[in-house]
Every structure is written in structure tokens, then in C-alpha cells.
C-alpha positions as CSV (number, residue, x, y, z in Angstrom):
1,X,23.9,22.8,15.5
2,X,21.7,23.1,18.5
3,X,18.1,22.7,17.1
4,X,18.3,20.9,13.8
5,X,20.8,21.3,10.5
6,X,18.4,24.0,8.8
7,X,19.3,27.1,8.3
8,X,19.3,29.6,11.7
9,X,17.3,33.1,12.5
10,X,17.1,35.1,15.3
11,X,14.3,37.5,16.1
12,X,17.0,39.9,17.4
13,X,19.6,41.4,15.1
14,X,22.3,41.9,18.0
15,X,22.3,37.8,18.7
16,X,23.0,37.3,14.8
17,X,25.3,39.8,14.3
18,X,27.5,37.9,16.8
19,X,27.8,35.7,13.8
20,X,28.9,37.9,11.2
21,X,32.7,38.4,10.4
22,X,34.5,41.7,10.0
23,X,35.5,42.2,6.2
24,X,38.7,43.9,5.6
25,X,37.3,47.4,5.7
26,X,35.7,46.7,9.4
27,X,32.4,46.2,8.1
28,X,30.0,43.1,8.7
29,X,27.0,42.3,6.0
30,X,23.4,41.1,7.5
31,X,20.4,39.6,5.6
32,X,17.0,41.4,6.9
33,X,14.8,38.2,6.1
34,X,10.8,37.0,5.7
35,X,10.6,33.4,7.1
36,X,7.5,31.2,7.0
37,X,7.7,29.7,10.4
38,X,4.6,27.9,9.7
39,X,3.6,25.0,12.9
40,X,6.9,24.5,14.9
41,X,8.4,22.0,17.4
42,X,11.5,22.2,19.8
43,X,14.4,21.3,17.7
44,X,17.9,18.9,18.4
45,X,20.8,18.3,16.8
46,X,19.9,15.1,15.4
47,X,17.3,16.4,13.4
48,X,17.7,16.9,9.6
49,X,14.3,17.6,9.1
50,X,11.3,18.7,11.6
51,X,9.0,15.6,12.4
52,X,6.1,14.7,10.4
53,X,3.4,17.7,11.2
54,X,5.9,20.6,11.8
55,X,7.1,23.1,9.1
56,X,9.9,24.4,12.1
57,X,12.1,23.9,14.7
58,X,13.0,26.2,17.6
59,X,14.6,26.9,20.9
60,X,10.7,28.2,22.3
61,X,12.1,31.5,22.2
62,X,13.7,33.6,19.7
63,X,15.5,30.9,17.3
64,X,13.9,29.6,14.5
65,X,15.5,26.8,11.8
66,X,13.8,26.1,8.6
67,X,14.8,23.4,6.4
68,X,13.7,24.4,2.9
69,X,14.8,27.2,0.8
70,X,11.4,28.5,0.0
71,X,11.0,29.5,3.8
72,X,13.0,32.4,3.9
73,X,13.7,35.5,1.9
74,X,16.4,37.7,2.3
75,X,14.7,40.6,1.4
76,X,17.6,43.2,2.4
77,X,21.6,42.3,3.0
78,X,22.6,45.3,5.4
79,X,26.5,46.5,5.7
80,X,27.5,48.3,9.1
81,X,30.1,48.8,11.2
């Protein structure tokens, strides 16, 4: 937990998939997802929850943690080898 205990997306589907375990038949799963990044801050891992103000944390880059479940969609889970 680098920028907050929320839960963790990538702009870049090569980063996650470094994530994702092989199932039995080889294949890893993937969630194509819609976040609300809303106003952000630079994240830590002391944070539970972004500072007063912020809807976000980040690295300044690519990652972005969101804390409530209404933030993010999965709006496809992708199999692939």
C-alpha cells in the first residue's frame, strides 16, 4: 500500500496485469473499469481516506486509489492469456 488503502488502477493495462494470477488453464481475468477520479491529492500509506477536499489519491502519474465503491465500475472482466 503505496498511496492510500483504497482500491488501485492503472491507466495502463500491462502495469495491472502484473497483478493478475495465472488460473489453472494459463489464463488471467482483468476488470476494464470507469473511475470517478474526481479532485486528487498525492497519496501515502498512512492514508485511509484522502484529506478533506479530495475525492483521490495518486502517484501524479498513472495510479489512481479511490476509497468508495461508488467510484469505480467494472464495466468489462477480460480473460487472456
Amino acid at each position: 500500500i503505496l498511496y492510500g488503502c483504497g482500491v488501485y488502477f492503472h491507466e495502463h493495462a500491462s502495469y495491472s496485469s502484473s497483478y493478475s494470477r495465472l488460473d489453472s488453464s494459463g489464463e488471467r481475468t482483468m476488470f476494464l473499469a470507469r473511475v470517478l477520479i474526481g479532485k486528487t491529492c498525492i497519496g501515502s500509506s498512512s492514508m485511509k481516506v484522502p484529506p478533506v477536499g479530495f475525492d483521490t489519491t495518486t502517484d501524479g502519474q498513472h495510479i489512481f486509489v479511490v476509497y468508495h465503491d461508488a467510484s469505480a465500475y467494472g464495466e468489462y472482466l477480460i480473460t487472456y492469456k
